[in-house]
C-alpha positions, 0 to 999 in steps of 0.5 A: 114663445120662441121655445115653443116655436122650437119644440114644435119644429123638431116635433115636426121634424122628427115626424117627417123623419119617422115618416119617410125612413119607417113607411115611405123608403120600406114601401119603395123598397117592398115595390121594387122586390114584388116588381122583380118577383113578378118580372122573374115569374113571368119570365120563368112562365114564358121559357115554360110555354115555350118548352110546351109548344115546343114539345107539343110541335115536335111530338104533333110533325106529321112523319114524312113518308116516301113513297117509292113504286106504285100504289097497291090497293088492298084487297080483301082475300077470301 
């Protein structure tokens, strides 16, 4: 009886052990990989929107322009 105790342990062991290093460790690790892909994704999109607005503000700035003397209405020659 107790050679059945036995056997039955290690099988029980052995299918704990299966379980954790060939399905729980690897889809720690699969996790942590797709959580750094996304961080460094998002990063990269933040630095692209920024560059965006950047352009975008630095093409859009009104011009300043000095205005020296007066003002001369156009007026139409016939």
């Amino acid at each position: 009886m107790n050679i059945f105790r036995l056997a039955a342990e290690l099988f029980i062991i052995y299918i704990l052990y299966k379980l954790i290093f060939e399905f729980i460790i690897p889809i720690y690790h699969s996790t942590q990989k797709i959580k750094k892909q996304f961080g460094e994704m998002e990063t990269k999109i933040q630095k692209d929107i920024n560059a965006a607005n950047a352009r975008h503000s630095a093409v859009h700035k009104e011009p300043k322009v000095k205005r020296e003397g007066d003002y001369i209405d156009f007026e139409e020659v016939k």
